[in-house]
N, C-alpha and C positions, 0 to 999 in steps of 0.2 A: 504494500500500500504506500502510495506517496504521500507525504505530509501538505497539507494547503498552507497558502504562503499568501497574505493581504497584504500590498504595501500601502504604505501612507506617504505623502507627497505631496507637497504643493507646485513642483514643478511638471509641468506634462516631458518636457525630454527624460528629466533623470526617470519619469514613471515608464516613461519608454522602453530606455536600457535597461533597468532592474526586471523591468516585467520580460525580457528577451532571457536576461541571465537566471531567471526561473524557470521559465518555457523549458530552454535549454538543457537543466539539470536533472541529471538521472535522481531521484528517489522525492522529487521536491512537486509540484503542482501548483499552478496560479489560481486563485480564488479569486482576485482582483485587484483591484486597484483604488485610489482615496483621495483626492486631491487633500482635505483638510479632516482632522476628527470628528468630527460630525457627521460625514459622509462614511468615514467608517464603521461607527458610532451603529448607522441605520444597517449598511451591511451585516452587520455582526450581529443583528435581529434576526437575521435568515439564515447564517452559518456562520457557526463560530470557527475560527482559522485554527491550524495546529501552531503556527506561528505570526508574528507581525512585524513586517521591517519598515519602522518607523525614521523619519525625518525628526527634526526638532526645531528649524524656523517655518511654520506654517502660518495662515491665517485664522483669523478667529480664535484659534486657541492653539496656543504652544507646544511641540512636541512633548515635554519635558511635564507640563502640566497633564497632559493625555492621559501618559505612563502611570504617572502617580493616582489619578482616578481608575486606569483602568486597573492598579494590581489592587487598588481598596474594594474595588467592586465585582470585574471580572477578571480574575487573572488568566493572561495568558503568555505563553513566551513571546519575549520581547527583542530583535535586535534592534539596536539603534544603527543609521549609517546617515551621517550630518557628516558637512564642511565642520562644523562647527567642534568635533571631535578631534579634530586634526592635533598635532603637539602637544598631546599632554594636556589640552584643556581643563577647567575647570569642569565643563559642562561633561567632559569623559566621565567625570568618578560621581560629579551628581548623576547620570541615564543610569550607572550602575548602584548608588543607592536610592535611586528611584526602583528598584524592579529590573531593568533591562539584562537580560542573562549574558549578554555580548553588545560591544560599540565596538563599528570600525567606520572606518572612515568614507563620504563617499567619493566614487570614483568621477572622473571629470569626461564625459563624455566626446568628446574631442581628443583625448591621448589613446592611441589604439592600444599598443601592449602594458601603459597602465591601466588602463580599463580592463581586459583581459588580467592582467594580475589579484587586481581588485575586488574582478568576479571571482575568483577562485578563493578568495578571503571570503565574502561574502556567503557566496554558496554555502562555505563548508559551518561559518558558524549560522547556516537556517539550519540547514541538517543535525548539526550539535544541538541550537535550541527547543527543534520539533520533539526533541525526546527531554528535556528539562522535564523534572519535576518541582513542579511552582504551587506553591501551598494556595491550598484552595480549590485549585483546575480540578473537577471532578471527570472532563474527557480525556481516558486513557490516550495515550503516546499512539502515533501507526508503530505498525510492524515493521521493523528495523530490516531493511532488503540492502547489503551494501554487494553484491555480488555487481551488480551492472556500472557500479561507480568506479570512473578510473583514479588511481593516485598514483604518486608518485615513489621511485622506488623508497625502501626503508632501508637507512643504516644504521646499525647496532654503535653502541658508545667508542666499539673500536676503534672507528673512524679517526677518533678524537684522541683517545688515549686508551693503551691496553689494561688487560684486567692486574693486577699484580698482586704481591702479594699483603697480606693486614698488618702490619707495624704490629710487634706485640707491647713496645712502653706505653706504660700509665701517662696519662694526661688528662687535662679539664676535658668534659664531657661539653659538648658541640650537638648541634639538632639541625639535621638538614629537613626543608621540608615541602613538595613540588605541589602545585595545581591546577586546574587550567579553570574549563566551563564553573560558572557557579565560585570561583575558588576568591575571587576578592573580595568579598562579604565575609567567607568563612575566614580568608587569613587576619582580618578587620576584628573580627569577633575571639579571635584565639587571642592578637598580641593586644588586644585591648582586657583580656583577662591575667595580664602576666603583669609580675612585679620589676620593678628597674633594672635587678640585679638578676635577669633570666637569663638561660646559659646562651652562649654564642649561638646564632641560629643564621642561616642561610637559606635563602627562601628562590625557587625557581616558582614564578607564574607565566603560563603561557600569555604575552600581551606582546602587540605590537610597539615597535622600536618608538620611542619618546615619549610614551602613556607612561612607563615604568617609574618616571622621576617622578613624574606628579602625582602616582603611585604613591610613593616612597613617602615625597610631603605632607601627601595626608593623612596617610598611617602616624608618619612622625607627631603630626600638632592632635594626635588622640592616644596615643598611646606613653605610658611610662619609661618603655626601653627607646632609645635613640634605634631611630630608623631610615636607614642611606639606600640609595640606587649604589649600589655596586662599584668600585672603580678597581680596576688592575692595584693589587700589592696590598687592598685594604687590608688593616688586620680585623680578625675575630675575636671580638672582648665579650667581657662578658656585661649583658644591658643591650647588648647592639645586634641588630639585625639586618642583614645586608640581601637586598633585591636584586634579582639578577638583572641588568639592564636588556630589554628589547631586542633581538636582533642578533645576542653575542650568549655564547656558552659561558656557564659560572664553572671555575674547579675549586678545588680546596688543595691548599698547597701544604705540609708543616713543615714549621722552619725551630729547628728544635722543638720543645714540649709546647709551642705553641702555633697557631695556624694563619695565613694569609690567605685571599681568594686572587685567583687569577681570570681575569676578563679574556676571553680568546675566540678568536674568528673559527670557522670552519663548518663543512656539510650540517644543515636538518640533521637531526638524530631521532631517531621514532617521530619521525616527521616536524620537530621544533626546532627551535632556534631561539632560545634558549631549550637545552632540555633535560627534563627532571635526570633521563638514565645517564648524564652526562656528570652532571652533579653525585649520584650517589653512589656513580663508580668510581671521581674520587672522592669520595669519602670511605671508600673502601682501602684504596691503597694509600693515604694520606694521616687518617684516624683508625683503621679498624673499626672496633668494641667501643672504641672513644667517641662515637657519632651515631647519634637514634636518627630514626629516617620516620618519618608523616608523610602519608599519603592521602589529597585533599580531593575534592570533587573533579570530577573532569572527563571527556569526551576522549575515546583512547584508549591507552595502555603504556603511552610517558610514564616511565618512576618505573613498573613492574618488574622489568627484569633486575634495575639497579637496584628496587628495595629485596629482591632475593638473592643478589650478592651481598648487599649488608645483611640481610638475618642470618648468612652461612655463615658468615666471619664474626657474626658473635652480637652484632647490632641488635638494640631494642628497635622494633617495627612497630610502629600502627597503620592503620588503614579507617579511614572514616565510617562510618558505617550506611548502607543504603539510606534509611529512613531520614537521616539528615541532611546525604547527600543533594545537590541539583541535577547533577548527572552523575550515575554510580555506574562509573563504564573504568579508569583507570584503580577505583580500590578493587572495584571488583576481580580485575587481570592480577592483582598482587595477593588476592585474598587464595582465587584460582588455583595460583603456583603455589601457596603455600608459605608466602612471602611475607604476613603478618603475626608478630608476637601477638595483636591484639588488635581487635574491633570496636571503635570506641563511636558512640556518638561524640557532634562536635561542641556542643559544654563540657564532654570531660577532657578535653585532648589540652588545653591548659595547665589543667592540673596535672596533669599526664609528661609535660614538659618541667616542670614545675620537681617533682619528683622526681627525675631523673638528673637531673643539676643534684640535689638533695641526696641519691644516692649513691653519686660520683662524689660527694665531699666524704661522703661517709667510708 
């Protein structure tokens, strides 16, 4: 079954392009089209959409105001795709505490192979969002058909750097911890439950390149621990959490009994860039035992393999669990292998982090 797809639009060209790059796509289906919310508003009387990819300068009423009425009233998934998203915006991390499960940017209809690349972002987070689980949505997800979908090939962490062996020295205990769909809310809600002094932690979210700062900013001005976008050679202290920046793979480096991150170009790994299995393979060869791995909501199977070389080498695992997830597609790939010490919903996975700082001093 393909998912239906409404977009909202005040523009008729951009509604043009985006309605082609649905047409277009294997597992997705056009319901229609919106010039402003209201016009949606009446469509959505007569079928409600599996997903909605929403504008946010419209008439009459606001993208941004839409969202917010429609997840109080009728939730449904939501992508945002605005100019207005562009660099790290403010208006980015409002669509996303608004409800929106995914913001990218939209494409410019006049660049041919940015447009084509654009569609391929696009596409891929309706397809992630048609299967969100959004509190509230009482109509089941379609039935996940990925057989006819092309992608692109997949390389394993090797790419990057090989598997090696786990350091056996004692050291501060470190928390690496990846996510994609769904996962900025959750990683909002974990470090906004942690004290100052929380262990090193190192956070892969799948987001596109210059979102991650403004990311970082506003995790930083709500949370206790100091929180940075990433830079080559930072070190890992303990209070501080470092974001993988957009676009570039995170490592963990030690430099004696303590650890630096290394910012580094190369191939998609399990299709991202940044990506979780990139990160928690070195954590493997960097920390060992010395490094817990989380595993957050998300579309996929980023982290699975890397969180089952941390739990061989000695690593405490978690994995989120379904019922709190947005999309339970990558815990569930780690859950699969066998990859998780533990299945926690996401109010415990704090204290869960919290604890393991606690039983490295011990």
């Amino acid at each position: 079954m393909r998912a239906s797809v409404l977009i909202v639009d005040d523009s008729a060209s951009a509604r043009a392009v985006l309605a082609r790059m649905v047409e277009d796509a294997p597992g997705l289906r056009l319901m229609g089209t919106a010039a402003d919310p209201f016009i949606a508003a009446k469509r959505m009387r007569e079928e409600t959409p599996d997903v909605i990819l929403l504008d946010l300068e419209m008439p009459r009423m606001d993208g941004l105001s839409f969202l917010r009425k429609l997840m109080a009233q009728h939730p449904v998934p939501v992508v945002v795709c605005s100019s207005l998203t562009e660099a790290g915006t403010p208006a980015f991390l409002a669509a996303l505490e608004a409800g929106a499960v995914d913001v990218v940017a939209k494409p410019r209809a006049d660049s041919g192979q940015a447009l084509a690349n654009s569609g391929e972002l696009i596409v891929t987070a309706l397809r992630s969002a048609a299967h969100a689980r959004i509190p509230g949505r009482h109509k089941p997800p379609p039935a996940r058909n990925y057989a006819q979908i092309k992608v692109e090939p997949r390389n394993d962490a090797s790419v990057i750097l090989p598997l090696g062996s786990a350091p056996k020295v004692r050291t501060e205990q470190i928390v690496c911890l990846g996510a994609s769909t769904g996962g900025t809310e959750a990683i909002r809600e974990i470090l906004m439950e942690l004290p100052a002094d929380c262990p090193p932690m190192a956070i892969v979210q799948h987001m596109p390149e210059n979102f991650t700062r403004a990311f970082a900013r506003r995790l930083d001005s709500l949370c206790a621990p100091q929180v940075l976008e990433a830079q080559d050679g930072d070190e890992m202290r303990q209070g501080r959490v470092l974001i993988a920046p957009g676009n570039r793979h995170m490592l963990l480096l030690r430099q004696a009994r303590n650890y630096i991150v290394r910012v580094v170009d190369g191939p998609p790994v399990s299709r991202h860039r940044p990506s979780v299995d990139v990160l928690f393979r070195s954590a493997v060869n960097a920390a060992g035992s010395n490094a817990g791995a989380i595993l957050l909501t998300g579309m996929g199977n980023d982290g699975a393999q890397g969180m089952l070389e941390m739990h061989s080498c000695g690593s405490h695992t978690i994995a989120q669990d379904e019922a709190t997830c947005i999309v339970f597609g990558m815990p569930h790939e780690a859950i699969a292998r066998g990859a998780a010490s533990a299945v926690l919903p996401l109010d415990k996975i704090a204290r869960e982090i919290v604890a393991m700082k606690r039983n490295s001093a011990g």
